[in-house]
N, C-alpha and C positions, 0 to 999 in steps of 0.2 A: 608505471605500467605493470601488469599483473602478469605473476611469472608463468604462467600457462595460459597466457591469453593468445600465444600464436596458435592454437591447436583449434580445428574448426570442430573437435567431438571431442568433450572430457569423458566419454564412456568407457575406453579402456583407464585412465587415469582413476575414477571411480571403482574399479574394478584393483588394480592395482591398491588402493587406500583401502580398500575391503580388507584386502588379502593380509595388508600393515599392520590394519590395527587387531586382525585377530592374532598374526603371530604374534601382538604382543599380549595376549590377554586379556586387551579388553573388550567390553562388551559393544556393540552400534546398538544405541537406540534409532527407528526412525523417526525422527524428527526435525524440524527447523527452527530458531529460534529468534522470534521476532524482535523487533524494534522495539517494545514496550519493556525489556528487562534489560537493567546493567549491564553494558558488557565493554569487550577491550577487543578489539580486532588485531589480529596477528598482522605482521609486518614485518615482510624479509623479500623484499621484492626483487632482488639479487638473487636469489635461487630458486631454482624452479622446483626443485624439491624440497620445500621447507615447509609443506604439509607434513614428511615425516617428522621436522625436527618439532611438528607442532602436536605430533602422535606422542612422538617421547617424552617431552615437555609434560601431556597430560598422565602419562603413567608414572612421571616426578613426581607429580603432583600427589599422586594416588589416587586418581582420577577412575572408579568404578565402571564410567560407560563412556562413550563418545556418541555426543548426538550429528546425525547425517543423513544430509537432505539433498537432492536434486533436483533439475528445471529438466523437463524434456520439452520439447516447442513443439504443439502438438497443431494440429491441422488447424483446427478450431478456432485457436489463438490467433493464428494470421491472418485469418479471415475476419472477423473481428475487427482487429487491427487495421485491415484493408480496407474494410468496410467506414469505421471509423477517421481514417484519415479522408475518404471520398468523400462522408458530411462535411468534413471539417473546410475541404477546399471549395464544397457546397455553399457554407453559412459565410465562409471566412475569406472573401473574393480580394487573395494576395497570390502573387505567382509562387514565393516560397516554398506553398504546396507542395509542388509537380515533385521535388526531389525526396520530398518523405513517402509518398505515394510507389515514387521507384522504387526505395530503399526497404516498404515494405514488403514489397513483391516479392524484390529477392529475398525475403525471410523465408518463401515457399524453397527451399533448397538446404534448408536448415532444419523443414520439419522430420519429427522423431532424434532428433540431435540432443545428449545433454549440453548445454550451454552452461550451466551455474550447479558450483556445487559448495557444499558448507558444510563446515565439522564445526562440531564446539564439545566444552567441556567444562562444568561448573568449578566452578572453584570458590570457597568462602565469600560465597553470594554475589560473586561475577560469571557472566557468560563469560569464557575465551572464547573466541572466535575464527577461524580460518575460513574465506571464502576465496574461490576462483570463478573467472568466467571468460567467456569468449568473446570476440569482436562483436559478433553479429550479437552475442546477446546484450551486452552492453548497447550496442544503438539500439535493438528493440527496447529496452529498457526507456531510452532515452525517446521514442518513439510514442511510446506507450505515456510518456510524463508529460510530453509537449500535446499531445492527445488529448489529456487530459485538460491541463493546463486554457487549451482555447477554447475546451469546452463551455471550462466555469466560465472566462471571459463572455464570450457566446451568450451563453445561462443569462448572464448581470445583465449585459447589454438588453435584452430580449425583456426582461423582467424592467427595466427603467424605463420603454417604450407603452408599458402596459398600465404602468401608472397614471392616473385622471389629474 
C-alpha cells in the first residue's frame, strides 16, 4: 500500500515537498520521467514520509536538481473516460460494465485533485524514483488500462470479421 494513498488531495503534500527540497538546496526541475529510462523506484511503504528520506538521500548523492511532476484530474479526462467506458459496454455486451461506469463517475468529485505525484533524481545513469498516489487515482489508472485493453480486444475481433 502506498504511504499517502489515504489522502484524497496530495496538493498540500506537494506543496509541503516543494518547500523540502528547496530548504535543502536543491533545484526542482519540472518534469516527469518516463518508462523508457533505467530507473529504481523508492520503497519505504511503512512511512509515510519517506519522500523526505528520499529528498536526503538525493542531496547524498549530490544530486544537482530534483525532477517533479504531477497528475491533476482535470474535467476532460473524465469525461473521456466516461465516454469511453459507455462504448466499451456498447461493443462489449457483459454486465461487468455497470460497475466501471459507476466508478467512473465518481471520478467527477476528484476533478481538479492532484492524485499522483513523482520526484526523481539521476544518479550514475539511473532514474531514482519516488512516486505516490491516491485511491481514486489508482483505479482511474486501472480504468483507463481495462479501457484500453477491450478496446484492442474489440479492434481484433471487428478486424477478423472483415476478412474474405
Amino acid at each position: 500500500m502506498n504511504p499517502l494513498m489515504h489522502f484524497d488531495n496530495l496538493a498540500s503534500t506537494k506543496d509541503d515537498m516543494v518547500a523540502f527540497i528547496a530548504g535543502h538546496g536543491i533545484r526542482r526541475v519540472p518534469a516527469h520521467a518516463g518508462d523508457d529510462i533505467p530507473s529504481i523506484l523508492w520503497e519505504d511503504e511503512s512511512n509515510p514520509d519517506s519522500w523526505k528520506d528520499f529528498v536526503e538521500t538525493a542531496k547524498a548523492a549530490g544530486a544537482a536538481f530534483i525532477t517533479m511532476s504531477d497528475v491533476v484530474l482535470e474535467k476532460e479526462d473524465v469525461e473521456l473516460l466516461i465516454e469511453e467506458v459507455q462504448e466499451q459496454e456498447y461493443h462489449v455486451e457483459m454486465v461487468t460494465g455497470a460497475n466501471d461506469l459507476d466508478e467512473a463517475q465518481t471520478l467527477v468529485g476528484h476533478i481538479g485533485k492532484v492524485g499522483h505525484l513523482q520526484l526523481g533524481f539521476p544518479h550514475q545513469g539511473i532514474m531514482f524514483l519516488y512516486e505516490t498516489s491516491t485511491e481514486w487515482y489508482d483505479r482511474y489508472q486501472q480504468l483507463l488500462d481495462s479501457v484500453g485493453d477491450l478496446g484492442d480486444i474489440v479492434f481484433e475481433d471487428e478486424d477478423e470479421d472483415e476478412q474474405p
